[in-house]
Each structure stands twice: as structure tokens, then as C-alpha cells.
C-alpha positions in Angstrom: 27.4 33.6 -3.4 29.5 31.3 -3.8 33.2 31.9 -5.3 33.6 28.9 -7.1 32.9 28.4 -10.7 29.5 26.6 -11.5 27.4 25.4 -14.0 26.0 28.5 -16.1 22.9 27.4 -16.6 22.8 27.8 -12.5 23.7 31.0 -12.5 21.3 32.3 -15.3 18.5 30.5 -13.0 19.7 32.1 -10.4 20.1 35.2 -11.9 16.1 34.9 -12.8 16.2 33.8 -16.5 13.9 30.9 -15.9 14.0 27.4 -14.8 16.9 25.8 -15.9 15.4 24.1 -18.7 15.0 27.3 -20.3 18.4 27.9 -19.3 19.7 25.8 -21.5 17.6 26.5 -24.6 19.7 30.3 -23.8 22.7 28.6 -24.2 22.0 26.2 -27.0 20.1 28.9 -29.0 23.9 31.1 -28.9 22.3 34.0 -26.6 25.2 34.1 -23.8 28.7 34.7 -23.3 30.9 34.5 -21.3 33.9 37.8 -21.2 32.7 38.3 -24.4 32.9 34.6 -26.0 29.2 33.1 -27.2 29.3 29.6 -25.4 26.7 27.1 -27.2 27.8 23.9 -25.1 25.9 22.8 -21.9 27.9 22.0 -19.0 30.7 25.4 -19.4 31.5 26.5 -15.7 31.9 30.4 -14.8 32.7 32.3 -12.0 29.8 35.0 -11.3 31.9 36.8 -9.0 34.6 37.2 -11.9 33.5 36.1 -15.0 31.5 39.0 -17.4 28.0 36.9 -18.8 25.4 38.2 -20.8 22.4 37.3 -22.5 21.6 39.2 -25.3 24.1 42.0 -25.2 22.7 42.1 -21.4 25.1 41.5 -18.6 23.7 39.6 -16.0 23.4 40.7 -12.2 22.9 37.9 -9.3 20.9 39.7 -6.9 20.8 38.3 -2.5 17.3 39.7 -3.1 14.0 37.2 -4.5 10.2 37.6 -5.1 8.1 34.6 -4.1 4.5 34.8 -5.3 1.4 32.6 -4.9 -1.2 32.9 -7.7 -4.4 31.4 -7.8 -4.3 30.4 -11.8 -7.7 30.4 -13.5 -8.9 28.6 -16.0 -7.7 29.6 -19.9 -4.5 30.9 -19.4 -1.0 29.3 -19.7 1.4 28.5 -17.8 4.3 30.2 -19.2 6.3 33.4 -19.7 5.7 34.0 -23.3 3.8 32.3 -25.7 2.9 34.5 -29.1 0.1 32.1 -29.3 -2.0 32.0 -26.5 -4.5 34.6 -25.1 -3.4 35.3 -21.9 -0.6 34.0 -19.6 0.3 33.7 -15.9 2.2 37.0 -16.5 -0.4 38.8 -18.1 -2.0 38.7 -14.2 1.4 40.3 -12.6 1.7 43.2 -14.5 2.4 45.5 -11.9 5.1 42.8 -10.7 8.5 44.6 -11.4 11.0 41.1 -10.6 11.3 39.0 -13.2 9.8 36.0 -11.9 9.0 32.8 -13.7 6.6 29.9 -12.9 7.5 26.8 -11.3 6.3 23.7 -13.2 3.9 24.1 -14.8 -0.4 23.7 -14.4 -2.6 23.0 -18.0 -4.3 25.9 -19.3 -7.6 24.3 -17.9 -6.1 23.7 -14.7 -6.4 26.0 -12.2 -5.5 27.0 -8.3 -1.6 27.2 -6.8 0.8 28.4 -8.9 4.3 29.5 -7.2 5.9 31.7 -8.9 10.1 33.2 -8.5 12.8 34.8 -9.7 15.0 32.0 -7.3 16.5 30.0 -10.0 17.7 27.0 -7.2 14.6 27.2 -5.0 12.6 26.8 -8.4 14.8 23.8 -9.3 14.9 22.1 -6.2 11.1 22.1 -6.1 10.6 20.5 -9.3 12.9 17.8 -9.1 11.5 14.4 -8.0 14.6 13.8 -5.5 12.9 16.4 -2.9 9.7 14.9 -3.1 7.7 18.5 -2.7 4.3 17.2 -2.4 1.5 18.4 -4.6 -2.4 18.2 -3.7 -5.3 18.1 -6.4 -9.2 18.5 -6.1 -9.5 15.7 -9.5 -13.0 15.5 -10.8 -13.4 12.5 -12.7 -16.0 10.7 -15.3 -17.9 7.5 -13.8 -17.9 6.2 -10.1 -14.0 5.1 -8.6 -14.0 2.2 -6.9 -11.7 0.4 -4.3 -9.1 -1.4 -7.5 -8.6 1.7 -9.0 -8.1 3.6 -5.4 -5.4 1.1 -5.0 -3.8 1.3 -8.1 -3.5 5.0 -7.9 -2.3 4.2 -4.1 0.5 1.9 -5.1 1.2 3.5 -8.2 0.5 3.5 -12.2 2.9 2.4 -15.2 2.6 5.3 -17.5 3.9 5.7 -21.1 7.4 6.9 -18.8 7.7 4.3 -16.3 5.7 3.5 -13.1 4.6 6.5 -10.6 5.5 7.0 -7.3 2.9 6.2 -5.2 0.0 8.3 -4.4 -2.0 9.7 -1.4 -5.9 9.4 -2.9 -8.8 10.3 -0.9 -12.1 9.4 -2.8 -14.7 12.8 -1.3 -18.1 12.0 -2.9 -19.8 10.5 -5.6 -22.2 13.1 -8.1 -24.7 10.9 -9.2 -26.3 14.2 -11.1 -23.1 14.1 -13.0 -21.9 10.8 -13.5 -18.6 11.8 -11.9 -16.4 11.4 -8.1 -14.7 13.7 -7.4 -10.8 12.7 -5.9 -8.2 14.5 -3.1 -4.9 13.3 -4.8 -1.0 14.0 -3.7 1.9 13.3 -5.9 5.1 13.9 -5.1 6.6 13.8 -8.5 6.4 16.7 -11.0 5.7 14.5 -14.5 4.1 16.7 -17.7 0.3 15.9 -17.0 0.9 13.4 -14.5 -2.8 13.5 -12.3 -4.7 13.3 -15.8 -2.6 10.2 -16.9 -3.0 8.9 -14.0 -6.1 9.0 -13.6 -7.2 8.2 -17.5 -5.3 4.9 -16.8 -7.4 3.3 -14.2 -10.3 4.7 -16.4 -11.3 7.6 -15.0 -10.6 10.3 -17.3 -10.5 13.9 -15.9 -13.1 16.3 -15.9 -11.8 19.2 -13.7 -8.5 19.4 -12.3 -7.3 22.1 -9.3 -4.6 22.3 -7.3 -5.1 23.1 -4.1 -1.4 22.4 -1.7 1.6 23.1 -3.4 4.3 22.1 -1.0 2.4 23.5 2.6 1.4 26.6 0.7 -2.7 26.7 0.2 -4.9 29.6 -1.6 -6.8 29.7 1.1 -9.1 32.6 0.3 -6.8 34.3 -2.0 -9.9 34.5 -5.4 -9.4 33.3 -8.6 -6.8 35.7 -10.7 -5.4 37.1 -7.6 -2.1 36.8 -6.2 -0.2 37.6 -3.1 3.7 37.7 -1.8 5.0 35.1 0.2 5.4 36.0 3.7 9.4 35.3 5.3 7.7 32.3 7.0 6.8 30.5 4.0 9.9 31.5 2.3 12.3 29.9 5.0 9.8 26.6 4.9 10.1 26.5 1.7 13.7 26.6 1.2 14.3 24.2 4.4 11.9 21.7 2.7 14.1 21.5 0.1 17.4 21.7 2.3 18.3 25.4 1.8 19.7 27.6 4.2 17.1 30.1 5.1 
């Protein structure tokens, strides 16, 4: 670790608090200090090697040691840590997982497939941001037949509410006739909130079923609906050299 101060919000990723987002909803809400002084203000620096933070009364320990997990998310349950009004969560499926690991990005409740989840605060960060370009691969079911414009539009990329999208990687697989629907292979490289489904709703294809099916070079392979598995060393150090960490 590092001796020099950084940005708390960092270190209470790091530390396995969540993404960093939720990081900063900590701080803003008044829930840390810093040697015994609440900080409210983004951007305060601290020394984790010298400086005594808490959250919640808590004091916080930086551990050398992470949990990686794959899960393959089902359909109906969200994609979050808590929520007091939802059925079931992503965490309700890890109960016998002692780390406190959080999911990154996110995947709508009917959404299902990949979902990595960690207590590594900078992986986790790294992977979402659009700067690393982490690519993501969907299975996108979608109403009416998809022709070659729309293919290219997707290809070359969509002006959404939030600016235009990167461009995509789209494989068109088949054609249901019995459902009115074609069903897509799409990578994206970006992490937008419901990107795939805007995407595809504005060349006029609105989404019926949406899995993911790559996230980064992980796959489920034939890891079954609801279950989940560790990451193996391998996939850990490709993972954190795909996003230019030391492994």
C-alpha cells in the first residue's frame, strides 16, 4: 500500500465499502472520519498507513487479501447490496460468502448472466470506467426483424439522450419468425445505465430478453443460473493486467 495520502473515497473502495460512488454517498451522508473528525467534503486526502478512518464508529482495515466472484444473475433480483424494497438481491445468493464484496456495475433486475462481484475497490473502478474499455458481450433478443441500417447504426454508434455511443461489435444470429423477434450478439465497451436496451430501442428494436454472456474474458460457461464460483489466480491477474494493474 502505498504511503502517500489519497483520495478517501479510494481508500474506503479499497477497503471494500463499495464502488466509489457509494463511497461518496458515505462521505456526503457524514458517516466517516478521519482521527476522529466527521469529513462531509469530497476530495479530503488521508494516509491509510497513519491516518485513524471510520465509518460508522467502525475503523477501517485495508486488507493485501480480495474475493473475486463470478455469479450467473437470474432473472428478478437486483443488482445491489441493499435495497429494503426489492425481493431478493445479488447478495441474497452469497450468503455463505464471509468478504464483503460488492457488485460491479450493475445488470437490470430482468437481466441476467455475468455478474463480477469484489471487495477490490480499484479493480472494481477501473473496470467500470469507459477509459479501459473492458468489453461487455450480450445475447439481446429483440422485437421485429433487424436489418443491415440498423446493424450499422449500432456498428458505428447511436446518439442517446447522453451523447453518442462508442461503437459497437453486433452480430445479428437468427431471425424467430414464431416470435416476431432476432435475436443479436452485441459488445460494448462502455458501462452507460441501460445502455444495450437504449441502444437497441433507438434503431427500433426494443428489447425483449437481455443476457450477458462475456464480461471482460470471463464467461459462465456452465456455471447454472443462481450459482456462483471464485475466480481462479489466472483470471484475477488477467483481469487486473487488462486494466493495467500489477498482478
Amino acid at each position: 500500500m502505498s504511503e502517500r495520502p489519497q483520495r478517501l473515497q479510494k481508500i474506503l473502495a479499497q477497503a471494500g465499502y463499495g464502488s466509489r460512488r457509494a463511497c461518496e454517498q458515505l462521505i456526503l451522508q457524514g458517516r466517516v472520519r478521519i482521527n476522529g473528525q466527521v469529513v462531509t467534503q469530497l476530495g479530503v486526502q488521508a494516509d491509510p498507513q497513519c491516518d485513524v478512518i471510520e465509518v460508522d464508529g467502525k475503523r477501517v482495515q485495508l486488507s493485501e487479501e480480495h474475493t473475486y466472484i463470478l455469479l450467473h444473475k437470474p432473472a428478478g433480483v437486483v443488482t445491489t447490496r441493499r435495497d429494503a424494497h426489492a425481493a431478493r438481491t445479488v447478495m441474497d445468493l452469497l450468503q455463505s460468502v464471509s468478504a464483503a464484496v460488492f457488485p460491479v456495475g450493475r445488470l437490470d433486475a430482468d437481466t441476467t448472466g455475468a455478474l463480477l462481484l469484489t471487495d477490490d475497490g480499484e479493480l472494481a473502478y477501473r473496470l467500470t470506467h469507459p477509459r479501459y474499455g473492458v468489453p461487455k458481450t450480450y445475447l439481446v433478443e429483440v422485437r421485429g426483424e433487424v436489418g443491415e441500417e440498423a446493424l450499422r447504426r449500432l456498428r458505428e454508434g447511436v446518439l442517446l439522450e447522453d451523447g453518442m455511443t462508442a461503437p459497437a461489435q453486433v452480430q445479428k444470429v437468427r431471425y424467430l419468425a414464431g416470435r416476431r423477434t432476432t435475436l443479436l450478439r452485441l459488445t460494448i465497451h462502455e458501462g452507460r445505465k441501460r445502455q444495450v436496451k437504449r441502444m437497441c430501442m433507438a434503431v427500433g428494436h426494443p428489447v425483449v430478453r437481455l443476457h450477458r454472456e462475456r464480461f471482460g474474458h470471463l464467461t459462465l460457461h456452465q456455471l447454472p443460473v443462481g450459482a456462483w464460483r471464485y475466480l481462479t489466480d489466472e483470471e484475477i491477474v488477467a483481469l487486473r493486467r487488462a486494466v493495467g494493474l500489477a498482478s
